[in-house]
Phi, psi and omega in degrees: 000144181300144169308315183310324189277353195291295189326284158000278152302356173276315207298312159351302200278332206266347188292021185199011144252345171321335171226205194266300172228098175295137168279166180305287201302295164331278213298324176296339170294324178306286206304281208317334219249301178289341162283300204292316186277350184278332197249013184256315210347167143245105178272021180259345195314282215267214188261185202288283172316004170251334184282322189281346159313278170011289197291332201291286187309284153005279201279335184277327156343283184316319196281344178303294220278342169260034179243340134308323186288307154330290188299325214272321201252348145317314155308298224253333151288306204287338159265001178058060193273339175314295166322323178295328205269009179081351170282159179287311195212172178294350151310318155330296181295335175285329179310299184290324194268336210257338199060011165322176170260144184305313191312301166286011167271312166322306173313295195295319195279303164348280191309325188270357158281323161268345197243319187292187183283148180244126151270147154286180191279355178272326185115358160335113169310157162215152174279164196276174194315318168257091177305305193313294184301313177316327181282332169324314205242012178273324186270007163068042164239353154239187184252185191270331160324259184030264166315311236259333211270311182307316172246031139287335183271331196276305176305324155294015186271158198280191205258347202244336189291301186313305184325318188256332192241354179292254209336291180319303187315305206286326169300318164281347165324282192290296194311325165289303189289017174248040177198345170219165174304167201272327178299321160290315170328301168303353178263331168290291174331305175306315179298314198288328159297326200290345178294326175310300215266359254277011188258008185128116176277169174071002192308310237252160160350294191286337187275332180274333171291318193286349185219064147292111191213166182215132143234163181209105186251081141025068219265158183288010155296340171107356183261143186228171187246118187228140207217110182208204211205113159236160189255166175343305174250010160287296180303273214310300157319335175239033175246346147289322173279323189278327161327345191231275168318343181270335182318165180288149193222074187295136202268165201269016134290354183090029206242131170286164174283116188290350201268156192286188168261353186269358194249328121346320186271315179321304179273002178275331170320285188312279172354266184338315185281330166297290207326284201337283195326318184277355179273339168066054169235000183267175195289189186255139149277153182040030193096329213265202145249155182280111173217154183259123199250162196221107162249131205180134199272165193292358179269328187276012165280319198249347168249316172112068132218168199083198194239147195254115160245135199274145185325340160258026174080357159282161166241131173230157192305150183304288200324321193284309200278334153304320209296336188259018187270042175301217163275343203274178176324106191195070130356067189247144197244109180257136217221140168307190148241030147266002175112325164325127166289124178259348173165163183196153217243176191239132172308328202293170165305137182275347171237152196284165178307315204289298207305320182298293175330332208242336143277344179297341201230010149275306192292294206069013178138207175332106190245039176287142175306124150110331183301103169242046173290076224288180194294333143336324204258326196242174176222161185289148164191146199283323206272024148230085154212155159248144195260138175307161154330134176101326201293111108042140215254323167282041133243066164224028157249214168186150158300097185232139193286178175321307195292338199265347181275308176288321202241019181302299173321298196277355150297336178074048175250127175246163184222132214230146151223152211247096159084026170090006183229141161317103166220150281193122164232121194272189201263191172305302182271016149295275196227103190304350176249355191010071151271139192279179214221157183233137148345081220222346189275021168242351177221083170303320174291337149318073215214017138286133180285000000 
């Protein structure tokens, strides 16, 4: 190898013994001075086996510099410099100062918590939570990969396993990953609990609580993906709501519910969180009643086009964002175009308790043909119904659960009300005479219009 590259590859290592307690700025000049020589480099120079030193010498460097990183973002929890700068938390601050992605800034202050340095409440150093992998990833001999799968594997380990085997584990750990990949490492890991545990890992009560998790990660169309962990009763709780909202809901020719059951549960789910909303029993945010806030400007109210944007910054389609203008919580704000506010809607219910009480014991539920979704399940609403002449501005709603509330329209069943009663006219290839139908499956003995 050439003296240049040699030098060259060196100076990482000698830049952080040159003193005792290296300052930030000398030493970041060093790494800047040693980056600047790596990237002059002449790689046509030197032999094959000198490029893959290169490469080697290189990748253990990188893996060094997160263990600068670890410390760095360790400091900077432990002063609450997040706080000081207006972020909730120091992932925030990384998002903003680093231009990172949020998941990796989550990844890195993790990391910097299980692997960096620690004070006590006096200010007593303590080693860090995996002392082994920390020393590991200070000597560049694993990667943050590494790390990431030794201590995901150890915090899963059940309570009575950890007690006697997390050192001994993070150790035999660490010595694998300095011979395999972070992809086989996880294939190990897995082998080496189920040998701990072989009766299940995570088995026992405490264990299913301690690693309880939700994430729901959030794509800009407004639509997510959610991946989580429940304990016994949370799965128990939402497998009683969805017994009732996931059922199949057939239509009254006797047509199946074409939606899947996994598709079923997606709206039962949904279903369920409305109502919760529409129930006022949840706490208040900021000051605020737990409300689904909508912005949109007065032209997509009278025409239904363009994008809605929701209190978390998805944007989804008008047609979808009316679909929620119901009873529930639900605040929408219309803004010029200049940004002004131009009118803005009310939280309150569009119907009174009695007016609701008084379709609940007309309707008994759903009151799409066919439907036995009961009242608990549906809710009142005004937006697919037109009223005859005359009708009373309180009678001109009708109860309907969530899927029929969304997917009435695009089946092409309208809905009218006649003498105070809901009734449902389907479309031409239903019934080529499209006489309407009334709801008969919560008072079946009931079969006059």
């Amino acid at each position: 190898m050439s003296d240049k590259m040699s030098d060259s590859c060196s100076i990482l290592v000698r830049m952080s013994a040159s003193v005792s307690e290296p300052q930030a700025d000398p030493a970041l000049a060093l790494l800047t001075a040693a980056v600047d020589g790596l990237q002059n480099l002449n790689l046509t120079a030197p032999s094959d086996e000198q490029l893959l030193d290169v490469l080697r010498e290189l990748e253990a460097q990188k893996r060094r510099l997160a263990a600068v990183d670890h410390a760095l973002i360790a400091e900077i929890e432990a002063r609450g410099v997040a706080r000081e700068r207006g972020c909730a938390k120091s992932a925030d601050l990384l998002v903003a100062v680093l231009r990172i992605a949020p998941g990796d800034a989550n990844t890195r202050v993790r990391a910097a918590t299980e692997l960096g340095p620690r004070r006590s409440l006096t200010g007593a150093a303590l080693p860090p939570l995996f002392a082994a992998a920390a020393a590991a990833s200070t000597q560049g001999v694993i990667s943050p990969a590494h790390a990431r799968v030794i201590t995901n594997t150890i915090t899963k380990l059940p309570a009575a396993v950890a007690v006697e085997h997390d050192t001994s584990i993070e150790a035999f750990l660490v010595e694998q990953a300095t011979q395999h990949n972070p992809r086989t490492l996880k294939v190990i890991a897995r082998r080496l609990l189920d040998t701990l545990h072989p009766d299940g890992t995570l088995a026992t009560e405490h264990d299913r609580h301690r690693h309880r998790h939700l994430t729901i990660q959030q794509r800009p169309d407004g639509s997510g993906q959610v991946t989580g962990e429940l304990d016994a009763i949370c799965t128990e709780a939402l497998l009683t709501v969805l017994d009732t909202l996931a059922r199949p809901t057939p239509a009254e020719d006797g047509q199946p519910d074409r939606r899947t059951a996994a598709q079923r549960r997606h709206d039962g789910l949904r279903d369920s969180l409305l109502t919760l909303i529409r129930s006022d029993q949840l706490p208040a945010c900021g000051g605020v009643s737990t409300t689904i806030l909508l912005t949109l400007t007065a032209d997509q109210l009278q025409t239904r086009t363009g994008l809605v944007r929701t209190g978390h910054g998805a944007l989804i389609s008008t047609t979808q964002a009316l679909t929620l203008l119901g009873d529930a919580q639900i605040q929408p704000i219309a803004l010029g175009t200049l940004k002004q506010i131009t009118a803005y809607g009310h939280t309150h219910r569009i119907f009174t308790q009695n007016q609701r009480l008084a379709m609940t014991a007309r309707d008994q539920g759903c009151s799409f043909p066919g439907c036995t979704v009961p009242p608990p399940g549906a809710k009142p609403t005004t937006s697919p119904t037109t009223a005859s002449p005359g009708t009373p501005a309180s009678t001109t709603g009708t109860l309907l659960c969530g899927h029929h509330h969304r997917e009435h329209h695009k089946l092409g069943w309208k809905c009218h009300i006649t003498n105070g009663i809901p009734h449902w006219t389907p479309p031409p290839w239903t019934d080529p005479t499209q006489t309407p139908r009334r709801n008969h499956a919560h008072d079946p003995h009931h079969v006059h219009p």
